[in-house]
Residue frames as qw, qx, qy, qz and C-alpha x, y, z in Angstrom:
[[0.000, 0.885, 0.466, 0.000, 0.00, 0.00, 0.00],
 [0.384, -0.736, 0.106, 0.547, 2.99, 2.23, 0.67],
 [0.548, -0.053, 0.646, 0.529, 4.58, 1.50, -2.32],
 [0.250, 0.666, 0.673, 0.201, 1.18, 2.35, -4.71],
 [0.161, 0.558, 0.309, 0.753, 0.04, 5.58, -6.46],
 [0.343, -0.885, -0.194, -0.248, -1.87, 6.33, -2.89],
 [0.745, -0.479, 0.046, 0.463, 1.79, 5.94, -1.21],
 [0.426, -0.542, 0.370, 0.623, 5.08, 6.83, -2.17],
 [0.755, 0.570, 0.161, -0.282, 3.79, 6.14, -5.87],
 [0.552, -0.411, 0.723, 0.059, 6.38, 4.13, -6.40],
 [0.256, 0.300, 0.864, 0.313, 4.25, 1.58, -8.51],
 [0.193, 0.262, -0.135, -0.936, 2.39, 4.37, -10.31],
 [0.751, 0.255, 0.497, -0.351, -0.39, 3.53, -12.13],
 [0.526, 0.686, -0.487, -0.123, 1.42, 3.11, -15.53],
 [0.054, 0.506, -0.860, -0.020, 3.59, 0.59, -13.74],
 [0.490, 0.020, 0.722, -0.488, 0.69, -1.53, -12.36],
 [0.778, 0.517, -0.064, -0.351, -0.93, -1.61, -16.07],
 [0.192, 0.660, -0.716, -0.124, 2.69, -3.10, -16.94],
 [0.065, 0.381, -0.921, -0.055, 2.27, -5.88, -14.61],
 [0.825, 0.098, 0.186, -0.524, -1.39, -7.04, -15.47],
 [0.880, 0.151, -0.428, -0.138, -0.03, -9.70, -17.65],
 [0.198, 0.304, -0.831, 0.421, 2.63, -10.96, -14.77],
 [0.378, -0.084, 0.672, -0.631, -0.22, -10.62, -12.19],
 [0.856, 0.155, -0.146, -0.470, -2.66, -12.81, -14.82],
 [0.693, 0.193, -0.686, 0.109, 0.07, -15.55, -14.43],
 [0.055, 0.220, -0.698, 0.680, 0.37, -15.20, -10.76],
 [0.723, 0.026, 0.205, -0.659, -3.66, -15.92, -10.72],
 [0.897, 0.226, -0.289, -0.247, -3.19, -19.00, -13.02],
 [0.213, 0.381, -0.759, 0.483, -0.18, -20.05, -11.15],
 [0.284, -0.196, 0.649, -0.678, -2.31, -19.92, -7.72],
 [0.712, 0.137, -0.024, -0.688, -4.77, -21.69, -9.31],
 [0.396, 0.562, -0.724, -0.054, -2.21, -24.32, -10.62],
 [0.257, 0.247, -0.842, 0.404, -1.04, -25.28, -6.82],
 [0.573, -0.087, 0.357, -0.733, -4.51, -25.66, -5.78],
 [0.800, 0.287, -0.357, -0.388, -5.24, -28.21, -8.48],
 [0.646, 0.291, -0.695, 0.120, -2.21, -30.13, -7.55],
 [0.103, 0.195, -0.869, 0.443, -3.04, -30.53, -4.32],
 [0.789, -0.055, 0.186, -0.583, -6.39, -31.93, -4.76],
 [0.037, 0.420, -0.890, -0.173, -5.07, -35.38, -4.19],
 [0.752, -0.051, -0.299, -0.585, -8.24, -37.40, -5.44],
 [0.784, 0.140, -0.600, 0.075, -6.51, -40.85, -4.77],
 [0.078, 0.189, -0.826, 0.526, -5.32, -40.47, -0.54],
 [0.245, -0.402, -0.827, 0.309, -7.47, -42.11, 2.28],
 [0.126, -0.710, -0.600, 0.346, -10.78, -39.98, 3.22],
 [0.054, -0.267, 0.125, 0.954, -10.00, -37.05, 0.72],
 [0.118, -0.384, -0.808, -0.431, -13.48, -37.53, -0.64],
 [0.447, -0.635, -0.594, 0.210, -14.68, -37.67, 2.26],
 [0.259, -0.712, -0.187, 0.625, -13.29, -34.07, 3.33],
 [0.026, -0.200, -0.431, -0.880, -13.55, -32.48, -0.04],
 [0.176, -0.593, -0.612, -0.493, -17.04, -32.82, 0.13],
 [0.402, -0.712, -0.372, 0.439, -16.93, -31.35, 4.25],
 [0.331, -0.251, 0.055, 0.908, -14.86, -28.12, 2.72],
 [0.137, -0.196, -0.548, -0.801, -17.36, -27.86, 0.09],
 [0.388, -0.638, -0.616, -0.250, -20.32, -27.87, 2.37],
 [0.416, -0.621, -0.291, 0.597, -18.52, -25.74, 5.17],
 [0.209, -0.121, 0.384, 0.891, -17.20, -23.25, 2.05],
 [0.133, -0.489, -0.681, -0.528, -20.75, -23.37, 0.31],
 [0.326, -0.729, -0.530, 0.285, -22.46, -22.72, 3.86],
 [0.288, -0.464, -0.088, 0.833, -19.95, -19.40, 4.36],
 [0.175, 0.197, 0.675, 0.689, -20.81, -18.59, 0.94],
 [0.275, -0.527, -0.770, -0.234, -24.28, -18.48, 1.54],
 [0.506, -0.567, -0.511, 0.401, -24.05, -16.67, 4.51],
 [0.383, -0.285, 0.105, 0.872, -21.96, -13.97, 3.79],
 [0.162, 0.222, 0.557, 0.784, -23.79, -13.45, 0.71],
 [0.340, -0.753, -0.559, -0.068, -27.65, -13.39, 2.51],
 [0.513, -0.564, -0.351, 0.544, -25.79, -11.11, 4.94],
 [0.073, -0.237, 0.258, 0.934, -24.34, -8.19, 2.27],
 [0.156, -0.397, -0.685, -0.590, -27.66, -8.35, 0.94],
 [0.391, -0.701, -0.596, -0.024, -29.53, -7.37, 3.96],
 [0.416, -0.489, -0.084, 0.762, -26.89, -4.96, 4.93],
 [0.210, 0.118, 0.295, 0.924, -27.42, -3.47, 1.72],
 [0.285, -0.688, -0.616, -0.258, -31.53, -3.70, 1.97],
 [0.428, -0.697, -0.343, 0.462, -30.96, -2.25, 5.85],
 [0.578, -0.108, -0.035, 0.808, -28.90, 0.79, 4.46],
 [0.090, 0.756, 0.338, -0.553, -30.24, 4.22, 4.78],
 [0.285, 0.771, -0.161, -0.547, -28.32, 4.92, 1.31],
 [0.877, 0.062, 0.440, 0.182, -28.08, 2.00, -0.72],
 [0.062, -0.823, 0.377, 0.421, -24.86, 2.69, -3.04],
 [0.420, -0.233, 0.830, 0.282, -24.23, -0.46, -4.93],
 [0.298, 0.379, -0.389, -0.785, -24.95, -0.31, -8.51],
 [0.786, 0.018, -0.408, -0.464, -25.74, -3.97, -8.45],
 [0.221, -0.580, 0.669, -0.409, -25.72, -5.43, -5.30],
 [0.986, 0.035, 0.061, -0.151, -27.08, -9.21, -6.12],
 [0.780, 0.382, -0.251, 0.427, -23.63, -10.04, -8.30],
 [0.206, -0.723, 0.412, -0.516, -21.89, -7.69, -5.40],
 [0.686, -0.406, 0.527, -0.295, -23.21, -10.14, -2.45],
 [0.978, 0.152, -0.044, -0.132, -22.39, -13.18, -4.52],
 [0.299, 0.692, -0.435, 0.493, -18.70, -11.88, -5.26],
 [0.189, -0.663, 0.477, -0.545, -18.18, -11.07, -1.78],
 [0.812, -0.362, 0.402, -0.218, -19.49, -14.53, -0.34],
 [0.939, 0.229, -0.130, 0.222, -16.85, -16.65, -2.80],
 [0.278, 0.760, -0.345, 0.475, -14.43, -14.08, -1.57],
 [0.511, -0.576, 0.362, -0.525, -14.98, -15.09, 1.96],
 [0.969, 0.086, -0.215, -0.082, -15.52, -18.80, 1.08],
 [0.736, 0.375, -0.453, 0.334, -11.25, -19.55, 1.20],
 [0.883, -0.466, -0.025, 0.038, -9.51, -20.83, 4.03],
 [0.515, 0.525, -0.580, 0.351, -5.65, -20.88, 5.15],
 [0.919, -0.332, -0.160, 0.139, -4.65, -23.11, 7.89],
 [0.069, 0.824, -0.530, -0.188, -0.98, -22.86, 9.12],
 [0.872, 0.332, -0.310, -0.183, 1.18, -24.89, 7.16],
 [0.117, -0.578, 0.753, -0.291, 2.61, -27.65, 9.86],
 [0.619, 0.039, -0.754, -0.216, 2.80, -30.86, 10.22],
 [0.532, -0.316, 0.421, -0.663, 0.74, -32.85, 12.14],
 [0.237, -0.102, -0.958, -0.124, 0.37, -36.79, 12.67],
 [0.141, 0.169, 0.769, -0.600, -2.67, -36.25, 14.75],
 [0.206, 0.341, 0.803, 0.444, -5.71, -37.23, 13.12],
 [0.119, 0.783, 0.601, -0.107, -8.16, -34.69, 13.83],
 [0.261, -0.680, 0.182, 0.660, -5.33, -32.04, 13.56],
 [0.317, -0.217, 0.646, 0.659, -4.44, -32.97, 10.46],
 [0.335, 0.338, 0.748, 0.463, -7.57, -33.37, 8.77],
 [0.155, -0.874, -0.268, 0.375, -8.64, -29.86, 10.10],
 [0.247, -0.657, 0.424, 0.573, -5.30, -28.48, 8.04],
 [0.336, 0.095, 0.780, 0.519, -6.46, -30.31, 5.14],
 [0.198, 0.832, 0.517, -0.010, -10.37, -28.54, 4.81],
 [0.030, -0.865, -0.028, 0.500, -8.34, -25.19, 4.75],
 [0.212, -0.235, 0.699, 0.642, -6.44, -26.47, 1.72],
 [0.072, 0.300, 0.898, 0.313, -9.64, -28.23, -0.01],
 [0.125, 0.702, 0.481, -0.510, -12.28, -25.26, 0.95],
 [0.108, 0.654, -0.180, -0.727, -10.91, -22.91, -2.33],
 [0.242, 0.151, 0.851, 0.441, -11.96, -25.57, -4.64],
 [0.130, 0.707, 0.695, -0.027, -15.65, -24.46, -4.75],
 [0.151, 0.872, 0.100, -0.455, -15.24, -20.74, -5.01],
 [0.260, -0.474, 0.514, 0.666, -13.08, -21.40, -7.53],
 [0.039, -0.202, -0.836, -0.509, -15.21, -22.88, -9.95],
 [0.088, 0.827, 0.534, -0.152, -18.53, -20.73, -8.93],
 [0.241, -0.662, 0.163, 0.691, -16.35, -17.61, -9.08],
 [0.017, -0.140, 0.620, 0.771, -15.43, -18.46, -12.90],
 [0.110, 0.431, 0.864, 0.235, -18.93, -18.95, -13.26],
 [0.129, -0.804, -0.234, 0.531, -19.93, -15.30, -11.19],
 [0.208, -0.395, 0.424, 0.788, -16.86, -13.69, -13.59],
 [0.190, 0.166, 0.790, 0.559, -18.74, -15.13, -16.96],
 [0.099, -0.735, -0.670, 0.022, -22.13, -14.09, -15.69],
 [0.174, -0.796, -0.212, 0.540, -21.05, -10.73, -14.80],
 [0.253, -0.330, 0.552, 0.722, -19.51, -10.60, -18.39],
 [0.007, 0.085, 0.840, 0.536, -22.03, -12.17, -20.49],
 [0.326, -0.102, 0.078, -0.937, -25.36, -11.19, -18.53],
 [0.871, 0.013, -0.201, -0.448, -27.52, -14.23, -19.75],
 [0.852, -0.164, 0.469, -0.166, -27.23, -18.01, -18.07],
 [0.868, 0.447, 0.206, -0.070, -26.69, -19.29, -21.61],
 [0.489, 0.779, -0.244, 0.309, -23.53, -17.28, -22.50],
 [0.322, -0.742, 0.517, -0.279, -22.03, -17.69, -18.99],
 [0.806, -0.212, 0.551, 0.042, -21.96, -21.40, -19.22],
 [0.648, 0.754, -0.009, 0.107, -20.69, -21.01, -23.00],
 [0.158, 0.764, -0.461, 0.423, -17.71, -18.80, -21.82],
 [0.700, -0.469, 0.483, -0.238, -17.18, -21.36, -19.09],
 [0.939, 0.142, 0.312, -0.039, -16.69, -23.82, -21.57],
 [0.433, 0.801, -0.369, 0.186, -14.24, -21.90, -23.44],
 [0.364, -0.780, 0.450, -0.238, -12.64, -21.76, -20.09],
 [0.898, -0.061, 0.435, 0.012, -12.51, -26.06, -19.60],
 [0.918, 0.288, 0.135, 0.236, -11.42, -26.83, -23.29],
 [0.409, 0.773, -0.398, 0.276, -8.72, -23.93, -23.58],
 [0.247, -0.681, 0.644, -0.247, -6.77, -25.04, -20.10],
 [0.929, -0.131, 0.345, 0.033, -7.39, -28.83, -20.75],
 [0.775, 0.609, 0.079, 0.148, -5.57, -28.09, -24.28],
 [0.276, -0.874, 0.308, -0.255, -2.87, -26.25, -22.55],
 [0.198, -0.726, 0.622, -0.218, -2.19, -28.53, -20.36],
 [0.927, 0.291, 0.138, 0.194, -2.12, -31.91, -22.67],
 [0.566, 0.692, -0.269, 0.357, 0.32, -30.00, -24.77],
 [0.258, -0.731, 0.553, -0.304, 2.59, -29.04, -21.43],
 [0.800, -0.309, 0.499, -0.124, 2.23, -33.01, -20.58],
 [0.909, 0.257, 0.169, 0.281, 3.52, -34.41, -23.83],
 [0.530, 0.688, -0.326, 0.374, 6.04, -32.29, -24.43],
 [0.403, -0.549, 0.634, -0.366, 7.59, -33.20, -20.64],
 [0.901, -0.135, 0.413, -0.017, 6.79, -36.69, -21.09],
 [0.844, 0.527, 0.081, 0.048, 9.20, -36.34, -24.33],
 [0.249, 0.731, -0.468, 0.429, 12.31, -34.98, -22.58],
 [0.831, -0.272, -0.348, 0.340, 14.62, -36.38, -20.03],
 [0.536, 0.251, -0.206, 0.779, 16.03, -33.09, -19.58],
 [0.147, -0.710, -0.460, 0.513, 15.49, -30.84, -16.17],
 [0.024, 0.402, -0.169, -0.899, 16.23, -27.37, -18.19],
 [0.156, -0.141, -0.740, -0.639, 14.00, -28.59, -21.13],
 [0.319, -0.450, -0.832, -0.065, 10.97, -29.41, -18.81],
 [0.099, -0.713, -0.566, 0.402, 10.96, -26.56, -16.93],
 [0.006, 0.118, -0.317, -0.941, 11.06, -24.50, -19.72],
 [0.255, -0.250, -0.717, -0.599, 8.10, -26.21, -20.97],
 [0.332, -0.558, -0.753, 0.108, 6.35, -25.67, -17.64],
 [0.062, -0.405, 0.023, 0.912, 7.13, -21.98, -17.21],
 [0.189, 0.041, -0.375, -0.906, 6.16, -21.54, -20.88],
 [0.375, -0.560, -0.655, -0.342, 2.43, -23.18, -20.20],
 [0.232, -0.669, -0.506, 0.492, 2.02, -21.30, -17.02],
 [0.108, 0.233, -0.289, -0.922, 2.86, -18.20, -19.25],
 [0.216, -0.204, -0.402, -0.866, -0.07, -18.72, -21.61],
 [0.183, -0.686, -0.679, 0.185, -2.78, -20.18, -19.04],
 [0.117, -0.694, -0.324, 0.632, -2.56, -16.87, -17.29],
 [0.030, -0.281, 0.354, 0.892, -2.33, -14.84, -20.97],
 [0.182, -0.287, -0.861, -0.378, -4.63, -16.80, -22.52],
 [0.118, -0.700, -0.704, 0.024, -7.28, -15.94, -20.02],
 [0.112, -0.574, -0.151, 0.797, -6.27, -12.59, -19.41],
 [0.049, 0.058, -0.590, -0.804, -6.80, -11.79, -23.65],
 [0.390, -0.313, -0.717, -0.486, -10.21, -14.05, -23.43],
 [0.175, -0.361, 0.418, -0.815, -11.26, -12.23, -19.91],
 [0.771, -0.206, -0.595, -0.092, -11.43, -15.86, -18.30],
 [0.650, -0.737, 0.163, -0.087, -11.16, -16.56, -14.87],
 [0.428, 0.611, -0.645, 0.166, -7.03, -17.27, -14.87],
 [0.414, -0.422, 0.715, -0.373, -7.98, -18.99, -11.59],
 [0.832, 0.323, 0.209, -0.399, -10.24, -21.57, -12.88],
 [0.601, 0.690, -0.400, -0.054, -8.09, -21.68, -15.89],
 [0.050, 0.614, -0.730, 0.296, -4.98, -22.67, -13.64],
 [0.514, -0.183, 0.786, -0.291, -6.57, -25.08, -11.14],
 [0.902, 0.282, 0.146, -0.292, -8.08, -27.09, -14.26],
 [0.529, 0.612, -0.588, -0.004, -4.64, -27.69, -15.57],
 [0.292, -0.524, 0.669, -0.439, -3.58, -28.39, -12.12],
 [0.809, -0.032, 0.476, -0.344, -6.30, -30.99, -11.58],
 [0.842, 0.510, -0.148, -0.090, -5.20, -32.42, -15.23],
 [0.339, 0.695, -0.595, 0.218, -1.74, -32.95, -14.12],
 [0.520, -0.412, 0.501, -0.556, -2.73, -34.40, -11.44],
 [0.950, 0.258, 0.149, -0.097, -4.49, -37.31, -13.12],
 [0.307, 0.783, -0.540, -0.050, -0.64, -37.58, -15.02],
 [0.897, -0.118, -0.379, 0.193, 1.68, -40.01, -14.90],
 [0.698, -0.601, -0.137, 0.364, 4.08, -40.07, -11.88],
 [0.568, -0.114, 0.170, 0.797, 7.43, -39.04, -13.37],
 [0.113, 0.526, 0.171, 0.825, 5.59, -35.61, -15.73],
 [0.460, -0.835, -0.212, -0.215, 3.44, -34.72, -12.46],
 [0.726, -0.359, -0.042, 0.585, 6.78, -34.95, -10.36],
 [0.493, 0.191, 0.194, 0.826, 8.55, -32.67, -13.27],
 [0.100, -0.786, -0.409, -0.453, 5.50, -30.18, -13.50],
 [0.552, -0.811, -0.189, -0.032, 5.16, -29.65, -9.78],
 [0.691, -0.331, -0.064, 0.640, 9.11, -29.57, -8.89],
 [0.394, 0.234, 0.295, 0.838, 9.48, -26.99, -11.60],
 [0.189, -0.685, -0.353, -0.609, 6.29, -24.77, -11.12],
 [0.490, -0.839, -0.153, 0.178, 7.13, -24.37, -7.06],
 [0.480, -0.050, -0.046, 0.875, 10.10, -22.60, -7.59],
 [0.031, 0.291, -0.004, 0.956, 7.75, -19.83, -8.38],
 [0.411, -0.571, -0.707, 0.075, 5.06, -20.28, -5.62],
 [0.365, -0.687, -0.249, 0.577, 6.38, -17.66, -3.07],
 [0.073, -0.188, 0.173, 0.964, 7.82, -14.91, -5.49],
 [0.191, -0.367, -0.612, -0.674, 4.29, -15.18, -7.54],
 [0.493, -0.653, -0.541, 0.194, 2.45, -15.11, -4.17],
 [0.256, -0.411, -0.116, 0.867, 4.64, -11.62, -3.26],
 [0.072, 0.149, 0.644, 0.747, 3.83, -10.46, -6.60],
 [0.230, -0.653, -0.697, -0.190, -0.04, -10.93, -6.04],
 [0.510, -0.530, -0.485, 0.474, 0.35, -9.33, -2.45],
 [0.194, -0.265, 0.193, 0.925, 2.60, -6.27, -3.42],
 [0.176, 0.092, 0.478, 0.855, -0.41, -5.51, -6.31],
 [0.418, -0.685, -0.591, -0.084, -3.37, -5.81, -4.29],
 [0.317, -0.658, -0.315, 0.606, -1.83, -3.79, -1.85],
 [0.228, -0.206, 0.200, 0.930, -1.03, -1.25, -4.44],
 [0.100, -0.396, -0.659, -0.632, -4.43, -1.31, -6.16],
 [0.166, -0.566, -0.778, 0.216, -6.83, -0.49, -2.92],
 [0.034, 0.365, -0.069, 0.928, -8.32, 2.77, -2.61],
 [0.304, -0.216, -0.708, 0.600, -10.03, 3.56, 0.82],
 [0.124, -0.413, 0.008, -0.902, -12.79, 5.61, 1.87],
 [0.228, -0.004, 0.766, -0.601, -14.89, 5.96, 4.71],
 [0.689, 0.079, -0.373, -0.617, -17.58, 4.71, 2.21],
 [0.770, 0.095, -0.606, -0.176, -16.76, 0.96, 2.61],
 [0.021, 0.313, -0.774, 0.550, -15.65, 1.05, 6.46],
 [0.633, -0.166, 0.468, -0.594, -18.91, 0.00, 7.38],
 [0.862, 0.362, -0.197, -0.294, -18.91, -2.78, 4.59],
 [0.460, 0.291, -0.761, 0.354, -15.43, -4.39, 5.80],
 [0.207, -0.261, 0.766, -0.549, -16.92, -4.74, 9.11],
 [0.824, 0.149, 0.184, -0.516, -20.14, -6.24, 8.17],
 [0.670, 0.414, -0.607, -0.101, -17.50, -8.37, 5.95],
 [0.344, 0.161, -0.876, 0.297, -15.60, -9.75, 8.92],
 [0.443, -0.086, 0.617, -0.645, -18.29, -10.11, 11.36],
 [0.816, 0.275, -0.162, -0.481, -20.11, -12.22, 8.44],
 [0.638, 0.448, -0.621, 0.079, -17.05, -14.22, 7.63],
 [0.008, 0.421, -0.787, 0.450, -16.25, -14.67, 10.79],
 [0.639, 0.029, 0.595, -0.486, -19.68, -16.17, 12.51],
 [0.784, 0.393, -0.204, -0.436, -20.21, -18.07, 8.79],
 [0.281, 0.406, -0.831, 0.256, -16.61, -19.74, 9.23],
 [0.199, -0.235, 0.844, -0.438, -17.87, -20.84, 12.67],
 [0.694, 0.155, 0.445, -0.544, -20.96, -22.29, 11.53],
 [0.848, 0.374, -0.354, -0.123, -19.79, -24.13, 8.20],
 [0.360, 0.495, -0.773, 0.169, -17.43, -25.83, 10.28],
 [0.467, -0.123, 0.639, -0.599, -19.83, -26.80, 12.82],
 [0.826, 0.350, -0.002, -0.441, -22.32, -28.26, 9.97],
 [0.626, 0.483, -0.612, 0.012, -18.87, -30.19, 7.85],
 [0.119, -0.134, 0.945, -0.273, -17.58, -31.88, 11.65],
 [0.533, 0.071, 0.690, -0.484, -21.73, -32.72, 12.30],
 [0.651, 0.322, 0.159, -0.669, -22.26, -33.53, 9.09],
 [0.684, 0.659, -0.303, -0.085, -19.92, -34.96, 6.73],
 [0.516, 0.416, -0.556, 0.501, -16.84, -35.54, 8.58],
 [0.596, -0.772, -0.088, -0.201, -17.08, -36.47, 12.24],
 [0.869, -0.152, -0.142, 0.449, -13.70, -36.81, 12.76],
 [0.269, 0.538, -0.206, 0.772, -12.95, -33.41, 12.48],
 [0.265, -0.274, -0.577, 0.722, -13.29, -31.17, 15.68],
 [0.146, 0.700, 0.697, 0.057, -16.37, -29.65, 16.36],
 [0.136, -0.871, 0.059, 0.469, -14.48, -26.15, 16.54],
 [0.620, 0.211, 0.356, 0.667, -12.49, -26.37, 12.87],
 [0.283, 0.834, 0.426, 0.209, -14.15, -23.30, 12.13],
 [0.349, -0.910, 0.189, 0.118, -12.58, -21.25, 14.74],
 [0.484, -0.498, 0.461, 0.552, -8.97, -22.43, 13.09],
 [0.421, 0.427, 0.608, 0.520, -10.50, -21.54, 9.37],
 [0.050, 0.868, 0.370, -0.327, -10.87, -17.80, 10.26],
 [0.377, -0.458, 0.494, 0.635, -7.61, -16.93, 8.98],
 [0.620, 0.591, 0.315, -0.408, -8.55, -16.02, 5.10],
 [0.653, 0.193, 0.493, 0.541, -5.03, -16.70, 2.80],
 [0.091, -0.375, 0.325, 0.863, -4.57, -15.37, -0.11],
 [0.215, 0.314, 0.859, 0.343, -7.16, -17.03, -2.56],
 [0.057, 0.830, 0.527, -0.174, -9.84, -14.38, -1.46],
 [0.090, -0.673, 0.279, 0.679, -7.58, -11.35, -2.44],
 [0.188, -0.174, 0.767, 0.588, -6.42, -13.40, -5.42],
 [0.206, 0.671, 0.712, -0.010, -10.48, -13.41, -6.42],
 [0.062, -0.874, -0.178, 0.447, -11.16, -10.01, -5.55],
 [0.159, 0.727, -0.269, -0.612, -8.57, -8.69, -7.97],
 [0.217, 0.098, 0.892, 0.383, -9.52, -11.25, -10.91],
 [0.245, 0.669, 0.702, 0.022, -12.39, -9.85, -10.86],
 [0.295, -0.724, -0.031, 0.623, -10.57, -6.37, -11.10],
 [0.273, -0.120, 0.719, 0.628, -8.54, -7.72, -14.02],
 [0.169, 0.227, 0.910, 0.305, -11.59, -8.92, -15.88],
 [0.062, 0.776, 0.565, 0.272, -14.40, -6.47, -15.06],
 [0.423, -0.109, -0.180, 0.881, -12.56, -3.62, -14.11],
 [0.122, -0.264, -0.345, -0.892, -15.19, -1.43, -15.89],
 [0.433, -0.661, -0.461, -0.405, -17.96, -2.23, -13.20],
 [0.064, -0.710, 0.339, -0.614, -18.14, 0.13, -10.71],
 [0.831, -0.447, 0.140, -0.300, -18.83, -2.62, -7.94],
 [0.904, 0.096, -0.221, 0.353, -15.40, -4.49, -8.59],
 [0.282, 0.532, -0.300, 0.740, -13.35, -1.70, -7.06],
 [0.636, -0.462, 0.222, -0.578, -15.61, -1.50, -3.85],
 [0.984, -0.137, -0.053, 0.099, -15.05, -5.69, -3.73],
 [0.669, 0.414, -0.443, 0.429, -11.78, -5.43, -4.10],
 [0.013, 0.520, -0.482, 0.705, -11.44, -2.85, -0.89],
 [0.895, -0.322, -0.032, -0.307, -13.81, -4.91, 1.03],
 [0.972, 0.042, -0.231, -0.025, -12.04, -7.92, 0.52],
 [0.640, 0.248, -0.412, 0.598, -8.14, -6.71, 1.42],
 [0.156, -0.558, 0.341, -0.740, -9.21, -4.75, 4.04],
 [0.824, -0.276, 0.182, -0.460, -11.27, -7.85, 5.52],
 [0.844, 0.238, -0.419, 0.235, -8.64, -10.35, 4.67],
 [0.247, 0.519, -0.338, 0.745, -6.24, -7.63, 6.62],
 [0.409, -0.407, 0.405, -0.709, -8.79, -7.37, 9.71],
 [0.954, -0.087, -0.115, -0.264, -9.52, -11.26, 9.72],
 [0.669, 0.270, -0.558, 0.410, -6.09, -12.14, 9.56],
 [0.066, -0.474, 0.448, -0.756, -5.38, -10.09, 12.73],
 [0.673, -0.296, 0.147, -0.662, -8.16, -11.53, 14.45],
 [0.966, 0.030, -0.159, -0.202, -7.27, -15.07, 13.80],
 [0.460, 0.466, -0.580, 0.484, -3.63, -14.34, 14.74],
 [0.388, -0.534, 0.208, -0.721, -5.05, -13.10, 18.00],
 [0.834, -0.275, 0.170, -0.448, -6.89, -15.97, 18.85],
 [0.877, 0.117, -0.449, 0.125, -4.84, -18.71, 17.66],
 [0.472, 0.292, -0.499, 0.666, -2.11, -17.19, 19.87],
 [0.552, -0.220, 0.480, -0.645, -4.37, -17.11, 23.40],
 [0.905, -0.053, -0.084, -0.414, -5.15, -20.24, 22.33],
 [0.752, 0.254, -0.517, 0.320, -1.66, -21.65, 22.46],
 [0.653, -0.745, -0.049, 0.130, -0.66, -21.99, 26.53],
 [0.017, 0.923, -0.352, 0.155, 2.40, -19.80, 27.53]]
């Protein structure tokens, strides 16, 4: 935020336009390492996909019912279109981040897995929200969805045969650099979700054989953490503040927050009794996926006025959730 046009202006707004096509790969990228760690094939990952996706759906739901009545309740309703608004805002809310430690303990662990396996579902409503908010009509939104499926399956075939045809580490991770380059171009040109895009390759690599899914994945984390700054550094530089939306980030985290605790209550009593009946309370913590929404839609519909307002929502409630989940985790650990 320092850094940005409202700071030191540093990253001006000329530079930020520069790195739309970096920050479209850094969406398809994040999208990527989601895919590849939906490991279809381990022991009870079924079984807690479907608990993330019914604790993630619930928050959804919530959040969304919740900016909708806030907006109904408001003495000056401001949002140009505040249905696609509250939808937005409840996939934004939807993603999870655990911390990332290891744990043999079973309930621990499988608690640290829902916060991995929760950002499937907004991901793949989201690119459906994005199309709809592009195309207007049901009919064209699942169209442009389909684009979405066949251009990142085609992608990432071509990325798998040309790795399965080389024995060489420089050759392979050329060829995995240069598909992560056009996922995230490719949708950025055909204003696709680049997340979507990404985590469908992902999930397609996945399904690979051992030795190209090995090559893919060794080669594409090298750029996990710098593409993850990247994101971070432009989000902060893109927000713009006013005391318009202060009451809308708090209605954000107080939603998110009591929605968390109830979709985890519903995923331990429904789906997954082995979790702990408190998971929610260690899914407040929101990542990066919800930012990494928030300014996809930025990318893609920049031109409605209600994607700038989501955006500040969303990093400012990411920003006041985190805090809050730092808080507690640490009164929860004994001195």
């Amino acid at each position: 935020m320092a850094l940005g046009p409202r700071g030191i202006g540093l990253l001006s707004e000329p530079a930020l336009a520069a790195l739309d096509p970096a920050v479209s790969v850094a969406l398809a990228a994040l999208g990527v390492f989601v895919g590849l760690d939906l490991k279809v094939r381990r022991p009870r990952e079924d079984r807690l996909l479907a608990a993330a996706s019914l604790e993630a759906g619930a928050t959804i739901l919530m959040v969304s019912g919740g900016a909708l009545l806030v907006h109904v309740l408001s003495p000056s309703p401001s949002l140009a279109n505040p249905w696609l608004f509250a939808v937005l805002l409840g996939l934004c809310a939807s993603s999870s981040s655990t911390p990332a430690q290891a744990s043999t303990e079973t309930r621990q662990s499988a608690t640290l897995r829902i916060g991995d396996l929760d950002d499937v579902l907004p991901i793949v409503l989201g690119a459906l929200a994005l199309a709809w908010a592009r195309e207007g009509t049901p009919a064209a939104s699942v169209w442009v969805l389909a684009q979405s499926v066949v251009v990142a399956l085609m992608i990432a075939l071509a990325a798998r045969l040309l790795v399965a045809e080389t024995a060489s580490d420089s050759e392979q991770r050329v060829f995995a650099i240069g598909a992560l380059l056009l996922l995230g171009g490719t949708a950025a040109h055909l204003s696709l979700s680049a997340l979507f895009v990404g985590f469908l390759a992902g999930v397609f690599w996945n399904a690979a054989g051992p030795r190209e899914l090995d090559a893919l994945e060794r080669d594409l984390r090298y750029l996990q953490h710098p593409l993850t700054v990247l994101l971070l550094i432009v989000a902060g530089s893109r927000v713009t503040f006013s005391a318009g939306v202060a009451g809308l980030v708090l209605a954000y985290v107080i939603l998110r927050t009591g929605a968390k605790l109830v979709g985890g209550w519903l995923a331990s009593a429904v789906v997954a009794p082995e979790l702990p009946r408190d998971v929610g309370f260690h899914l407040t913590s929101p990542g990066i996926v919800g930012i990494a929404f928030a300014l996809n839609a930025l990318q893609a519909r920049g031109d409605l006025p209600i994607a700038s307002t989501l955006f500040t929502v969303v990093v400012a409630g990411s920003l006041a959730s985190d805090a809050l989940s730092l808080l507690a985790l640490r009164r929860e650990v004994p001195a």
